[in-house]
N, C-alpha and C positions, 0 to 999 in steps of 0.2 A: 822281306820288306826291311829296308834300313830303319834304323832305331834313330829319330833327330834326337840331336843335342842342342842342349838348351846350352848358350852363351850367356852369360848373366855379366850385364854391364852395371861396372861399380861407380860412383864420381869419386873424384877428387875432393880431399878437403880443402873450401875455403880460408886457409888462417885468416887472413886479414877479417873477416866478418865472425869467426870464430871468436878471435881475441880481443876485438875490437865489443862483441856481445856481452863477454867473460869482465869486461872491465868494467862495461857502462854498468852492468849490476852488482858490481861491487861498489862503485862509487854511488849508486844509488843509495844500498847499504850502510855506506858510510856517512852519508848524508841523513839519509833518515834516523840513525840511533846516533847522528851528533857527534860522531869519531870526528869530523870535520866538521871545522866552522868558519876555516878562512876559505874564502875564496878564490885568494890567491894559490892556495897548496893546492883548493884542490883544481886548479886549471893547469898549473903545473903538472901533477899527476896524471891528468888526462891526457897533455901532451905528448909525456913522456912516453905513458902506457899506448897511445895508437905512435907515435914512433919506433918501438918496440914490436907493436904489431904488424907494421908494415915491413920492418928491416926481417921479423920472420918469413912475411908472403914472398917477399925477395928472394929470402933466401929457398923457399921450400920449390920457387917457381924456377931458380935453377938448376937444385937439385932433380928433378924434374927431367929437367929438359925444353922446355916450353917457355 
C-alpha cells in the first residue's frame, strides 16, 4: 500500500498589511506616552511609513513573480 504524502501548503506573506500593522502600533505607542504631539509629524510619519509599506508589497510582489 503506498505511503500518501502530505503536501503542506504555506501562504505568502502579506507586507503590505504586515507593515502597515507594525506601524499603526507604533504610532499608537507613540501617541499614547506623548513622544508625539503634533499632529502634523505624526500624519506625515503615517504617510510616509504606509508609502514605505506599499513600495515594499511592490516590490516583494515582484520579486515573486505574481
Amino acid at each position: 500500500m503506498p505511503r500518501e504524502v502530505e503536501t503542506r501548503r504555506t501562504h505568502r506573506t502579506d507586507w503590505m498589511a504586515l507593515l502597515s500593522g507594525m506601524l499603526f502600533i507604533v504610532l499608537g505607542i507613540l501617541l499614547v506616552t506623548r513622544a508625539i504631539t503634533d499632529w502634523l509629524v505624526l500624519v506625515g510619519v503615517m504617510v510616509l511609513g504606509l508609502a514605505f509599506a506599499g513600495l515594499v508589497a511592490i516590490i516583494a510582489r515582484v520579486v515573486r513573480g505574481k
